[in-house]
N, C-alpha and C positions, 0 to 999 in steps of 0.2 A: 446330519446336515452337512453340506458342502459347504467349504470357506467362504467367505465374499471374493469375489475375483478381484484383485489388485489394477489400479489404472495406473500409469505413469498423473494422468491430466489433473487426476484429483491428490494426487499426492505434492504434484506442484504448487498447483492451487493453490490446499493448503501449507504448504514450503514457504510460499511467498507472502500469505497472507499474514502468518505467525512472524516472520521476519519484518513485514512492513509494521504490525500491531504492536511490536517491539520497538520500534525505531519512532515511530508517533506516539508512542507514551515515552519515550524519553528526551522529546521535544519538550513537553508540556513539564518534566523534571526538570530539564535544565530552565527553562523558563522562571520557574516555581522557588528551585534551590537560589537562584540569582536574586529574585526578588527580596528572598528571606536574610539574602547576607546582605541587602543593598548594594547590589555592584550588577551593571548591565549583564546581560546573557552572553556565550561566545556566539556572537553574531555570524561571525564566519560558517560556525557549524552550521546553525540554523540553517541558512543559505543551501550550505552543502546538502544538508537534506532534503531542501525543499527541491531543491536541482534532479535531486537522487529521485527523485516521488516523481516528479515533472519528466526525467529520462527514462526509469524501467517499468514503475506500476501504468501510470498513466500512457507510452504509446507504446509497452509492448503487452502487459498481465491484461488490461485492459481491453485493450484492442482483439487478443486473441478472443477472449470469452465472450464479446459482443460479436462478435465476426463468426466464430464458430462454433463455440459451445451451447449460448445462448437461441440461435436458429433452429439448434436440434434438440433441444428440449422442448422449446415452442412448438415444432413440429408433432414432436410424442406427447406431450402433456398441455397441449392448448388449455386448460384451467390456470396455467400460469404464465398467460399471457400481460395480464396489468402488474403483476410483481416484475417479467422481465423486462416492459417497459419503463418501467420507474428506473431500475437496475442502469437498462441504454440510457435514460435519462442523464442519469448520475453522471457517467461514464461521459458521456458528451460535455457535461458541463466541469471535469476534472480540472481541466487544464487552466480551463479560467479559473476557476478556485486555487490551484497553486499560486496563476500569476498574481492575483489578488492578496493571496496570502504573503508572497513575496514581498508585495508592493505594504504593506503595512507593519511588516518585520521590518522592511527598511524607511520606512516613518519612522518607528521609533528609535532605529541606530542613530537616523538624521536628525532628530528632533527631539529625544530625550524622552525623560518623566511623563511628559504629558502626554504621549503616546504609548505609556509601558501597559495600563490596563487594556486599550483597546485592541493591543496588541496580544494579551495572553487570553481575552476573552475571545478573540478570535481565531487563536490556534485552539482554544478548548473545545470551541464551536467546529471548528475542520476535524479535529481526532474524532471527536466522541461522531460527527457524520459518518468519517470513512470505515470507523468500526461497527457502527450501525450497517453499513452497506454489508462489507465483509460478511457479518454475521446473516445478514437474509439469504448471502449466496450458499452459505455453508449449511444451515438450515434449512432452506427449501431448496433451491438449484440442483445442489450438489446430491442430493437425497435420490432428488429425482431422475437426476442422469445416472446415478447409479441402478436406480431400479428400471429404467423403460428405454436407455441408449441399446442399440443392438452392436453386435462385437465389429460391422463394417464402420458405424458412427467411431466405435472405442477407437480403432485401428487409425483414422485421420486423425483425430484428435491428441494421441497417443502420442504422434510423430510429432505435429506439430507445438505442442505444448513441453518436448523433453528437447526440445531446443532452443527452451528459455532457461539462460543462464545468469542468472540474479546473482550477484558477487553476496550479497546480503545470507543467501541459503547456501554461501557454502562454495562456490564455484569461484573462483578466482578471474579476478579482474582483467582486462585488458588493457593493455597500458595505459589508452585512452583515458579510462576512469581509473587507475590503479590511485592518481594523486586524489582524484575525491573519494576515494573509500579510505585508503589510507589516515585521509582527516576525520570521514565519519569517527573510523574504527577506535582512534587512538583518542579522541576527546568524550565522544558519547559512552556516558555509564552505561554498565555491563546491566543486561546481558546482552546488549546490541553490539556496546563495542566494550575496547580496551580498558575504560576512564573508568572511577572509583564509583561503584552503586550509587546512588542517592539514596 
């Protein structure tokens, strides 16, 4: 039997998703470890993550697989039309979910105690969605563009998906962002960043 043929598209996919599935469970650490010492979360990070999810998952990972990936599966495997609608669904409504998420992380910077549960009940709500999402693409999506894309699909895809450079998997920052990863990297527990496991 011959190998699987190798895609660049799915191997970033998955690159970025294992990166961000990283980086949102240890949101929900750092939240969790703070609670348990009684002393607020480093807010700042939080922030910077949610900035980081707001800047490269949501208008670039995002964008690409609705815009392109998603078309051409729909196209070859029309049975997975209501899973890839849900999927656009999602995807459309990202953004507002961060700013939302944003906007109740800093309720409770501003406001204290009384905002600390509705604050971790709702990032536990945001993770465990985004990894639910993740998980339908990698399990139906990704299966099926591997088995029914033809090699002119692979070849657009190919291109445009290995010119997402996520500081997260590996590629280094651009000045622009070098100060917000630099803060991910050094306070978020490993294996995301620098900071001490939780």
């Amino acid at each position: 039997m011959l190998p699987a043929m190798r895609h660049a598209t799915l191997e970033v996919i998955r690159d970025e998703h294992q990166a961000l599935a990283a980086m949102l469970r240890s949101m929900v650490l750092l939240l969790t470890h703070a609670h348990h010492e009684g002393r607020p979360p480093p807010f700042d990070v939080l922030r910077a993550m949610l900035f980081y999810v707001d800047e490269f998952p949501e208008r670039l990972h995002h964008r690409k697989e609705s815009e392109l990936l998603f078309p051409k599966v729909r196209e070859r495997c029309p049975g997975l039309g209501p899973v890839i609608d849900r999927l656009d669904r999602e995807h459309a409504a990202g953004e507002l979910m961060v700013r939302d998420l944003a906007h109740t992380l800093l309720a409770y910077e501003v406001l204290g105690e009384s905002r600390r549960e509705a604050c971790e009940q709702a990032v536990r709500r945001y993770v465990t969605r985004y990894l639910d999402h993740m998980g339908v693409e990698e399990e139906q999506i990704l299966p099926a563009a591997r088995k029914h894309l033809t090699a002119a699909d692979w070849t657009e895809l190919d291109a445009a998906f290995s010119a997402n450079r996520d500081p997260l998997t590996g590629f280094e920052p651009g000045d622009e962002y070098r100060p917000l990863f630099d803060k991910i990297l050094a306070t978020t527990p490993a294996p995301v960043g620098l900071g001490p496991a939780r």
